[in-house]
Legacy VTK file of the C-alpha trace (Angstrom):
# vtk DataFile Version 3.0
C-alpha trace
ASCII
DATASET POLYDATA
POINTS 604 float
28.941 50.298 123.325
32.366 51.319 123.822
34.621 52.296 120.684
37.859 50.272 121.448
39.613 51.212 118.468
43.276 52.730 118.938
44.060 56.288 118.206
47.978 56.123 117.467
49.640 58.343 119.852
51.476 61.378 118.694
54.938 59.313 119.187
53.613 56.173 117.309
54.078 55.443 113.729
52.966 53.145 111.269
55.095 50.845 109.357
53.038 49.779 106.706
52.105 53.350 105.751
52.700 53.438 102.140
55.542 55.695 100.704
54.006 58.841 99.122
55.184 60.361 95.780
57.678 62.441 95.120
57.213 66.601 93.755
57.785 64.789 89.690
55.892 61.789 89.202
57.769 59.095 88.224
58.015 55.278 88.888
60.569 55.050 92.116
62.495 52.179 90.349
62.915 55.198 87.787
63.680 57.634 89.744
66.403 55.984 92.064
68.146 54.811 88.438
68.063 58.579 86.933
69.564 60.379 90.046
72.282 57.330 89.847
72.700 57.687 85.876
72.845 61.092 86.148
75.555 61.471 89.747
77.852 59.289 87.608
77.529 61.173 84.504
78.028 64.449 85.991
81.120 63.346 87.841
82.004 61.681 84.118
81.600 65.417 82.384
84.238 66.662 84.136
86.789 64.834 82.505
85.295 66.307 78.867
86.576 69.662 77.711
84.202 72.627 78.177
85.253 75.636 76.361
88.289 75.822 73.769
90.443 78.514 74.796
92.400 78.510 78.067
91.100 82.516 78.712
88.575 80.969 81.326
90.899 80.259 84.627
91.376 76.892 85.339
92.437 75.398 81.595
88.666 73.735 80.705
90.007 72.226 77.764
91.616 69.516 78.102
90.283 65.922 77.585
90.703 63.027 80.074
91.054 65.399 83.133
89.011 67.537 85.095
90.522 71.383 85.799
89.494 73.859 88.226
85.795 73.997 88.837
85.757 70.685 86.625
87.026 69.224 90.078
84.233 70.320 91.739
81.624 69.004 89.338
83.592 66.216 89.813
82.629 65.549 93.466
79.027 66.720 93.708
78.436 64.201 90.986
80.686 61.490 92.726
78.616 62.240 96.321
75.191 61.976 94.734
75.850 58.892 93.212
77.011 57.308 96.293
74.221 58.921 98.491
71.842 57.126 95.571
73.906 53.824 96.222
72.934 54.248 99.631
69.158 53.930 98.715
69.713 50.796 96.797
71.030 49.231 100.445
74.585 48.271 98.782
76.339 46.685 101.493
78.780 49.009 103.020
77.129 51.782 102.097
74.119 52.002 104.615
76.393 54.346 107.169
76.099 56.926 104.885
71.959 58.176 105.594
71.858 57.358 109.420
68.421 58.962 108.947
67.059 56.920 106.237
65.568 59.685 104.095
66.176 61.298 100.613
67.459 64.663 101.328
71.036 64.406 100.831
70.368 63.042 97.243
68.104 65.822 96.649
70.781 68.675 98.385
73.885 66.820 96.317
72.470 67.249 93.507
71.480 70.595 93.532
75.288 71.155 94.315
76.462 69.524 91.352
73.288 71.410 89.516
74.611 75.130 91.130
78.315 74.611 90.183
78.302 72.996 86.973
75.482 75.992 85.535
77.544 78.869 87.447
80.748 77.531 85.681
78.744 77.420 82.531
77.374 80.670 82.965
80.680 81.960 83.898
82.547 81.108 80.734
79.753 82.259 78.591
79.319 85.698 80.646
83.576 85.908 80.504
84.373 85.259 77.343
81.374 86.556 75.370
78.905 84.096 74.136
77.559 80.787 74.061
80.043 80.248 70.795
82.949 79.634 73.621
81.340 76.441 75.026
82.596 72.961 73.577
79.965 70.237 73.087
81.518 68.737 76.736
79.746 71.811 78.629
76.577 71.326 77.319
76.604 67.613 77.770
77.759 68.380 81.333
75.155 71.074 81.733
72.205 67.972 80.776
73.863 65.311 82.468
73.559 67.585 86.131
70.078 68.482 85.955
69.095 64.470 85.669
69.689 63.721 89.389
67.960 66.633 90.197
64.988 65.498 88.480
65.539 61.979 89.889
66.178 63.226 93.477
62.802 65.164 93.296
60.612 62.079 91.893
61.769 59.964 94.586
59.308 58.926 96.733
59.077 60.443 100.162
59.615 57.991 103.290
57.132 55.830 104.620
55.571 56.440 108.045
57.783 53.640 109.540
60.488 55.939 108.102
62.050 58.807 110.033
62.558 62.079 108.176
65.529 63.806 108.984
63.426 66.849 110.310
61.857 64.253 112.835
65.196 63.088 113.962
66.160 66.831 114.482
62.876 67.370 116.530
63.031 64.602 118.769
67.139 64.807 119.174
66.423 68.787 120.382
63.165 68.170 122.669
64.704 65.007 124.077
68.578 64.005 123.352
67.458 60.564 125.213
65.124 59.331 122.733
67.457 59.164 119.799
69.201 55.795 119.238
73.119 56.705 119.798
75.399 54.698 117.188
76.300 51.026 117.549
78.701 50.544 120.417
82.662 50.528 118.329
86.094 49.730 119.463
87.865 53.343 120.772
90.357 53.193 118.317
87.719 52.876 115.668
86.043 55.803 116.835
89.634 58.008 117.453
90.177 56.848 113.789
87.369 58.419 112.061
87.921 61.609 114.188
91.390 61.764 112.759
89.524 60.862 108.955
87.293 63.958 109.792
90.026 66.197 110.878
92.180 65.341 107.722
88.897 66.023 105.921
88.336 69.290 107.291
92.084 70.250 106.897
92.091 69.333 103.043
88.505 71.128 102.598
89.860 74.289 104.589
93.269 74.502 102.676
91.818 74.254 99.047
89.277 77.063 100.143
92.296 79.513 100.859
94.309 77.802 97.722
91.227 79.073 95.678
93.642 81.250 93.082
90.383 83.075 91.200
86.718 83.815 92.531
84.866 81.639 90.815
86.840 79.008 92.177
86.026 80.040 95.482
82.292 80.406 94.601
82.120 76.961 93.224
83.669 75.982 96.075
80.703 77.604 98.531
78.105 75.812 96.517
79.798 72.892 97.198
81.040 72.594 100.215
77.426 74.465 101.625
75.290 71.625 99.692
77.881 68.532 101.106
77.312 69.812 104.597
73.536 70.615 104.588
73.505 66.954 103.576
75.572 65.601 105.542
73.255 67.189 108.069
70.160 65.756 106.968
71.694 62.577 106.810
72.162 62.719 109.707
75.836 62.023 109.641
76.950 65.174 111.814
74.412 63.810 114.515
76.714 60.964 114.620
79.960 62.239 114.781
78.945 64.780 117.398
78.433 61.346 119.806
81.908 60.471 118.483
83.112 63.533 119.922
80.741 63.858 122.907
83.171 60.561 123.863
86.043 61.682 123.066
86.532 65.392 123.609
90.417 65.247 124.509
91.202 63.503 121.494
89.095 65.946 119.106
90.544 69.073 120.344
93.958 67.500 120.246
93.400 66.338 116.605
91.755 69.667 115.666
94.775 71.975 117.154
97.488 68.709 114.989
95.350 69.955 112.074
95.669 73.341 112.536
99.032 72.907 112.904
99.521 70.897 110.000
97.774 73.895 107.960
101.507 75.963 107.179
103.211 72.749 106.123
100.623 72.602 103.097
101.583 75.801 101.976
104.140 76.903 99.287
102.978 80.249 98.994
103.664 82.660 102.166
100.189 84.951 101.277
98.416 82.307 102.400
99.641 81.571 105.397
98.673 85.544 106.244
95.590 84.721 105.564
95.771 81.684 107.877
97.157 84.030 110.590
94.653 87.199 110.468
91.634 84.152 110.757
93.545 83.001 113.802
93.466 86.685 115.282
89.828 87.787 113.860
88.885 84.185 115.188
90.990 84.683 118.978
89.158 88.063 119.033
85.819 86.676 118.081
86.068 83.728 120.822
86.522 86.984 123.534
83.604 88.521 122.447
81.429 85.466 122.515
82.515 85.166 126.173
80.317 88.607 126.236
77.512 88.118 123.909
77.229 83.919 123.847
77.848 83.529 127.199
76.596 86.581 129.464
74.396 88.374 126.388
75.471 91.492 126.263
75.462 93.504 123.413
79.038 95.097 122.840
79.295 96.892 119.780
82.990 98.637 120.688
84.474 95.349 121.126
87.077 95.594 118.359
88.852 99.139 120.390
90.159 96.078 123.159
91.896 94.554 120.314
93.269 98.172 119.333
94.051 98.639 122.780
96.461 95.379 123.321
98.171 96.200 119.725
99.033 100.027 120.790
99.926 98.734 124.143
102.472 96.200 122.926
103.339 98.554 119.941
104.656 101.087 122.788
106.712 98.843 124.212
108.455 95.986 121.608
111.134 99.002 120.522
110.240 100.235 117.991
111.756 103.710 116.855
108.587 105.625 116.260
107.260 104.730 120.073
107.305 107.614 122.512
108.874 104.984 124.364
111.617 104.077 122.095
114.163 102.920 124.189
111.966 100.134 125.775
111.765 96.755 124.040
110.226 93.855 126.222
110.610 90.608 125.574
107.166 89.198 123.936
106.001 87.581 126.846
106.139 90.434 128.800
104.706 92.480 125.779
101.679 89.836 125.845
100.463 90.296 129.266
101.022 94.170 129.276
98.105 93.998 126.279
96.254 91.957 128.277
96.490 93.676 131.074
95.611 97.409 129.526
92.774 95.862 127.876
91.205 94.460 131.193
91.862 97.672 132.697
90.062 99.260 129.702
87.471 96.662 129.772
86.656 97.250 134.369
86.549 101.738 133.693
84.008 101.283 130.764
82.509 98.208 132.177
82.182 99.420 135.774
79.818 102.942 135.210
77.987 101.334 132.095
77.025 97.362 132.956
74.206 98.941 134.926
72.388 99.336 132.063
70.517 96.782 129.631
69.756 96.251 126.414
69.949 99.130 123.441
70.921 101.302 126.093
74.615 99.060 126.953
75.038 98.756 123.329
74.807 102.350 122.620
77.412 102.971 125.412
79.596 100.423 124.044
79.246 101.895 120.232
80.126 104.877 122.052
83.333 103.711 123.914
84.955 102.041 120.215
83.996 105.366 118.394
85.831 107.247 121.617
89.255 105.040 121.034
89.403 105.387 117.628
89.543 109.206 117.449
91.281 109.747 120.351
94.074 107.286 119.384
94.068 109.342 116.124
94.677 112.862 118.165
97.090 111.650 120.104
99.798 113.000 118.163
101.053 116.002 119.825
99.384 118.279 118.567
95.515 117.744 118.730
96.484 115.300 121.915
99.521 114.410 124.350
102.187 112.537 122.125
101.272 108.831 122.567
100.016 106.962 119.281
101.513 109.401 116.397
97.949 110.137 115.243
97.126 109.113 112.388
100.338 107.910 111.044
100.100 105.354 113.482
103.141 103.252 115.315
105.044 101.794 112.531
108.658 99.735 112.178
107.600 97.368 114.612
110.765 94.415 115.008
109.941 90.902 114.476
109.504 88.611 117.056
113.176 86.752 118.641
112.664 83.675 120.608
115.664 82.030 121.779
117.341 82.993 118.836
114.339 82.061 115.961
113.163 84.834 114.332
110.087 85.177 113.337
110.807 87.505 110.505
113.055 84.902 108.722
112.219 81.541 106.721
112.685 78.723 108.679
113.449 74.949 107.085
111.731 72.294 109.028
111.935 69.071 108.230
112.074 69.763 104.584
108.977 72.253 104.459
109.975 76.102 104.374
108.223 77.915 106.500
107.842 81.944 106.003
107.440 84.865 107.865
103.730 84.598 108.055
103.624 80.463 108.493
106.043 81.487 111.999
103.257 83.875 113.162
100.353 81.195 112.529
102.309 78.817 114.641
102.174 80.990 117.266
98.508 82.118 116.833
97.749 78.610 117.207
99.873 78.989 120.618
97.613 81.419 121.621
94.619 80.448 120.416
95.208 77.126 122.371
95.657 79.307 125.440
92.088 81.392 124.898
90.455 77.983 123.809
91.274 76.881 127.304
90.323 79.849 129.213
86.895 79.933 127.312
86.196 76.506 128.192
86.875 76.665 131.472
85.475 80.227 132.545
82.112 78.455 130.784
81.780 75.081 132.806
82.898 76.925 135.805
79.997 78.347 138.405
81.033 81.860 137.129
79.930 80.642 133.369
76.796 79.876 134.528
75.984 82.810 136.216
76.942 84.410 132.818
74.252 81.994 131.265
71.636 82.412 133.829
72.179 86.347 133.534
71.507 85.719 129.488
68.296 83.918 129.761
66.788 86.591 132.329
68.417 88.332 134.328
66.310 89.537 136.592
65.526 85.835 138.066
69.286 85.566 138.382
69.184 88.485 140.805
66.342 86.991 142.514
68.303 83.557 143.241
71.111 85.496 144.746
73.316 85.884 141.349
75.570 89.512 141.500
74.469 90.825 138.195
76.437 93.588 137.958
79.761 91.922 139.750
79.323 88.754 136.962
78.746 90.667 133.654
82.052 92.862 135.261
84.026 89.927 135.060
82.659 89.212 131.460
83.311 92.479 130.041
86.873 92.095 131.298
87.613 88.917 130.684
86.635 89.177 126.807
88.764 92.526 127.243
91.819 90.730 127.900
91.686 88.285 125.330
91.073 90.546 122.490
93.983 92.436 124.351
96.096 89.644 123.997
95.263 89.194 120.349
96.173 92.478 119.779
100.237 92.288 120.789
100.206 89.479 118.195
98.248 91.824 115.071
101.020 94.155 115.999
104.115 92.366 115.000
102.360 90.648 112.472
101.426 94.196 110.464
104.428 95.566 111.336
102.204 99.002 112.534
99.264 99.928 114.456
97.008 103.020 112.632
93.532 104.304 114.610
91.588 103.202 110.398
91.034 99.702 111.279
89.234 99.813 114.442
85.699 100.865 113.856
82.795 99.800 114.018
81.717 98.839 110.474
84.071 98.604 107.573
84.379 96.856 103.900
86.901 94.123 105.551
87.793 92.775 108.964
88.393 93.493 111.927
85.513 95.931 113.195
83.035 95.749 115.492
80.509 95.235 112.891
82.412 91.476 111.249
83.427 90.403 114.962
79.821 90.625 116.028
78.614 88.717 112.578
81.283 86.030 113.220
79.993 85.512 116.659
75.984 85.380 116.016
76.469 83.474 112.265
78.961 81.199 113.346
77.011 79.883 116.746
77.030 81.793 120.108
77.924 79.767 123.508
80.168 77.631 121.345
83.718 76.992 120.696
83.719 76.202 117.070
81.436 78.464 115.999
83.016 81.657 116.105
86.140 80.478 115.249
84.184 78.946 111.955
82.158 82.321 111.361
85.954 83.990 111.415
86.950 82.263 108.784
83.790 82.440 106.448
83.951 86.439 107.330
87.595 87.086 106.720
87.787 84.471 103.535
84.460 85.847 101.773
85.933 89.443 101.521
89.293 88.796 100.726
87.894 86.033 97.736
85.165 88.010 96.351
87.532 90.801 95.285
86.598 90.480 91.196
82.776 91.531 91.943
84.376 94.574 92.825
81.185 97.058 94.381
78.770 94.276 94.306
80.900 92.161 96.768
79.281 93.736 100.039
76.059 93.320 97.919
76.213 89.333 97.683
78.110 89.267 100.940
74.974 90.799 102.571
72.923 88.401 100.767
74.530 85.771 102.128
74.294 87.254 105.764
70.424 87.367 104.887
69.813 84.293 103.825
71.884 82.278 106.534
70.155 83.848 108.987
66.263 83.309 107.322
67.414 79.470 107.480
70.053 79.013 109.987
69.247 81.970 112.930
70.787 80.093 115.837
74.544 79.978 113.712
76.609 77.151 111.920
77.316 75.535 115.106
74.219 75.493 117.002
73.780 75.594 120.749
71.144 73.277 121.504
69.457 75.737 124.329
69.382 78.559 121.379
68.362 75.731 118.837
65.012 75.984 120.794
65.077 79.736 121.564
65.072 80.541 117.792
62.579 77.706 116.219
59.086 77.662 117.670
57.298 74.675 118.251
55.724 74.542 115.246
58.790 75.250 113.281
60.434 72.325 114.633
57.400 69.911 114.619
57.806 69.121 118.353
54.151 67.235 119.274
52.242 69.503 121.391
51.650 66.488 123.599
54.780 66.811 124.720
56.922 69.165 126.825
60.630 68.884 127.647
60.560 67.872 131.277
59.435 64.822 129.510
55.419 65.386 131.159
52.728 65.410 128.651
51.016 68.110 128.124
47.786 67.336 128.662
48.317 66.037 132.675
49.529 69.605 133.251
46.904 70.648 132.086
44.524 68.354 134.183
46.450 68.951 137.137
LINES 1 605
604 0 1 2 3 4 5 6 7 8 9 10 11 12 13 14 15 16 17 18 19 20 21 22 23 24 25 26 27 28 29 30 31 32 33 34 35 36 37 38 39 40 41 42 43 44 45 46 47 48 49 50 51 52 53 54 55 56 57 58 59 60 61 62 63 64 65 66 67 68 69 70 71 72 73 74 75 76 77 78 79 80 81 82 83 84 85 86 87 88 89 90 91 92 93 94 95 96 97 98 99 100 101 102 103 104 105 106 107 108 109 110 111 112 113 114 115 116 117 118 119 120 121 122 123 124 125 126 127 128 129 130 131 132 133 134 135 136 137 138 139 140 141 142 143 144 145 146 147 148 149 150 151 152 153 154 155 156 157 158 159 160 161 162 163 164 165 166 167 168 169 170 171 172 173 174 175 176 177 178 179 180 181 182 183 184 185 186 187 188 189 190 191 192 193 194 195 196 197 198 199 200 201 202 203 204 205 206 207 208 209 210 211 212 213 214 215 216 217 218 219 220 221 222 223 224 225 226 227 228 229 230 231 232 233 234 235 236 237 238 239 240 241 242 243 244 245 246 247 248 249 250 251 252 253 254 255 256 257 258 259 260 261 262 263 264 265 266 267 268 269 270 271 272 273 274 275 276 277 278 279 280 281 282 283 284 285 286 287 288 289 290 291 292 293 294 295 296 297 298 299 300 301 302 303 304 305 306 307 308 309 310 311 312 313 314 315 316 317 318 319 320 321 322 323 324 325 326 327 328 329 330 331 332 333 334 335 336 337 338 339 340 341 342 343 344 345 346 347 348 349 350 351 352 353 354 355 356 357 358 359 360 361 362 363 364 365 366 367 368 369 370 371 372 373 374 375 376 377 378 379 380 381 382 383 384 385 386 387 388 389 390 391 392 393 394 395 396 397 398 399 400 401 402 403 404 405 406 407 408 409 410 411 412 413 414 415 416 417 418 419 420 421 422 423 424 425 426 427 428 429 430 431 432 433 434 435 436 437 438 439 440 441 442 443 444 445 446 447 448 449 450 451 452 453 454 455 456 457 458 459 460 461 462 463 464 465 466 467 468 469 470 471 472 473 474 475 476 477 478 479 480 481 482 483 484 485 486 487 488 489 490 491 492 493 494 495 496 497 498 499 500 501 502 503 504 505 506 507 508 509 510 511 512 513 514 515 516 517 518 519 520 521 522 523 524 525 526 527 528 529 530 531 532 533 534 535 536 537 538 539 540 541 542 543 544 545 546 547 548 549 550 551 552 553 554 555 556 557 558 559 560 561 562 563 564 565 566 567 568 569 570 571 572 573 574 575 576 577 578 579 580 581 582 583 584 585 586 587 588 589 590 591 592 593 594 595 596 597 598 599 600 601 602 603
């Protein structure tokens, strides 16, 4: 007799599974009211005083208003209670979990759990003693671990219910299968990209205003939980078909934003630190043209930047030059770095790309180490009298366009803008300018020989790909940019010393950060580098009060975001499944990504 019953495939899924419990047992009625109770009482602490005296940075002792890390208390309660609502299916609310699962209640709340017992911890370790803490911290301290121990009681989803690991699986092995969003109006969808850019501009500008570390580490745990759940909502999923439609508009919106970024400043220091992201992130974007795109491993990469800030410090007039009495105008200043880098970038490039491997990286460890001590005995006496040596190329005039000077404060439309804000602007210029050649060189037939080189380059040879003339062109290319990068770090500093460019070093630029910024922030992409730039460059500059132990937790971090996140921030979807196996990513072994199962292959 034939058995006729029906094996569910491995695609299938049953709707009347039950819901299984959660890690705590408790009731889910229970547990979906104590991760609600305790979201709005966590957001509610922050308006209670938490110590007495104002010694703790941020003034925790006022009633009736949240201060400093209060703020951020604040929000991780506020997002947890509305990721809660979510569950509850309040109207209006149901956009929020795309996914339809429980992990960005759970990831919330451990966000408002991390910075409400770090800013606890803080005041007691600061200020000696438990004795420092008003009633308002401990009640705070209580009413943040309650959504944690709702979020972890609450049930997990049904069968019938995606997870948002599934979604992730089945978006990576086959983009198709995913339902995209409900069809909306264009100027609904150009709308929330503006919302999102706004957003990001607001998050990115009270990360810099951060006036004290702990500030800025609250703000990490934050910002790092309200992402990773925005993730597993599967929220970003969404807007990255928003954007997938709308391309133009993003980049326009994200360049208005940037933009926008000087205007929000009163404080000139931090529009420097606006500008040296821009030209650790320009420098960055060149080298992923290297590593993301053509994979090859350049550890030297920061002497092109050297190169195009010597080059334009020779000529720009200043009196120290060996060429003193030359002073182009910055255009011409611009493309001479650019131009002396690529030149750099073809002699090294031409007798090394040969090789593969350790064996290129080595060379190009080689080639930084070379500039940096050469430029350093080039002072006349150990060398030919070019860069000064060690004392470097200093006195370096500020930029004069048309007569605005870029060393002078500038009143636009009400907002003063300072030395440094004038700089950003034109980093953005540039950056603009490198955006587009990136994008460009990498949808051109040239960027895919770079990616086909990547992924094996011996079957590029075999289909007819010059290996050695397209990895040439790399190299160079990402020369040039850094180059051009440079003549801006130049002015900017007002001198060019050999210290900075090496390979490793306790703050940016060097070889060492550019290469982190490229692989943690997401190679092959746009975003990520420049993204990776900024966490690189801000991290150093705002952990200054651990003092020694800042490389320590900044190596840490590097550790643990690449245990969980290997493929970078922004992930490239071909080196999503480079870096996750199968397993890893629960992709059905029934299936394969030329959409064939498996098992026919295997037949045939």
């Amino acid at each position: 007799m034939t058995d006729t019953t029906k094996t569910p495939s491995a695609n299938s899924v049953s709707t009347s599974a039950p819901a299984t419990r959660g890690l705590i047992p408790l009731p889910s009625g229970a547990a979906r009211a104590l991760a609600l109770t305790g979201g709005i009482a966590t957001a509610a602490s922050a308006f209670l005083a938490w110590t007495w005296t104002s010694a703790f940075p941020g003034d925790l002792t006022v009633y009736g208003y949240p201060g400093g890390l209060q703020w951020l208390t604040f929000t991780a309660g506020l997002l947890t209670a509305l990721f809660t609502l979510s569950l509850y299916g309040v109207k209006g609310l149901g956009w929020l979990v795309p996914a339809r699962n429980n992990a960005p209640v759970v990831l919330t709340a451990l966000g408002g759990f991390g910075v409400t017992w770090f800013t606890v911890t803080a005041i007691t370790t600061d200020l000696g003693g438990l004795v420092n803490l008003e009633p308002g911290a401990f009640f705070a301290a209580i009413a943040s671990l309650l959504p944690v121990i709702g979020a972890l009681a609450l049930p997990e989803p049904g069968a019938g219910e995606k997870t948002a690991k599934e979604t992730l699986r089945i978006y990576i092995a086959k983009p198709d299968k995913i339902p995209a969003p409900q069809a909306t109006a264009g100027w609904v969808q150009r709308l929330v990209i503006t919302a999102v850019a706004i957003l990001g501009l607001a998050t990115f500008t009270y990360g810099i205003d951060t006036e004290y570390g702990e500030l800025f580490i609250g703000y990490l745990i934050v910002v790092v939980f309200s992402v990773w759940a925005m993730h597993t909502a599967g929220l970003l999923d969404r807007f990255s078909h928003l954007v997938a439609g709308n391309r133009s508009f993003t980049l326009a919106m994200g360049f208005a934003a940037a933009i926008a970024f000087p205007f929000t400043q009163t404080d000139d220091h931090y529009a420097n630190i606006g500008v040296n992201i821009l030209i650790f992130g320009t420098v960055a974007l060149g080298l992923n043209i290297v590593v993301g795109l053509a994979g090859l491993l350049d550890l030297g990469y920061v002497a092109f930047l050297g190169v195009g800030a010597y080059t334009a410090a020779l000529v720009s007039g200043s009196e120290f030059s060996t060429f003193s009495g030359v002073q182009f105008p910055f255009w011409a200043a611009a493309l001479s770095g650019a131009a002396a880098s690529l030149v750099f970038g073809v002699l090294i490039g031409a007798p090394t790309l040969r090789l593969r491997g350790d064996y290129l990286a080595i060379v190009t460890l080689g080639f930084g180490e070379i500039f940096r001590i050469a430029v350093n005995n080039m002072d006349g006496d150990s060398g030919p009298d070019i860069t000064n040596g060690p004392n470097g190329i200093p006195s370096i005039p500020d930029l004069d366009f048309f007569g605005f000077n870029f060393g002078e404060s500038h009143d636009i439309a009400g907002f003063t803008l300072g030395r440094f804000a004038n700089y950003y602007l034109l980093m953005v210029l540039v950056m603009a300018i490198v955006v587009l050649v990136y994008t460009r060189a990498a949808d051109s037939r040239i960027g895919r020989s770079w990616i086909a080189i990547r992924e094996d380059e011996t079957a590029a040879t075999a289909m007819g790909i010059n290996g050695f003339r397209v990895k040439l062109i790399a190299f160079a290319l990402g020369a040039s940019l850094a180059g051009l990068a440079g003549t801006v770090s130049a002015h900017v500093t007002y001198s060019v010393v050999p210290n900075p460019y090496q390979f490793a070093g306790s703050t940016p630029p060097n070889s060492a950060f550019l290469l982190a910024a490229v692989v943690l922030g997401g190679m092959g992409t746009v975003a990520g580098p420049l993204l990776g730039a900024a966490l690189l460059y801000l991290l150093p500059e705002k952990l200054v009060f651990l003092q020694e132990k800042s490389l320590l937790a900044f190596g840490l971090a590097l550790i643990l975001l690449m245990r969980f996140r290997p493929e970078g921030i922004v992930a490239n979807r071909r080196r999503q499944l480079e870096f996750h196996e199968t397993g890893q990513l629960d992709v059905p072994d029934t299936e394969t990504l030329a959409d064939e199962p498996a098992a026919t292959k295997a037949g045939a």
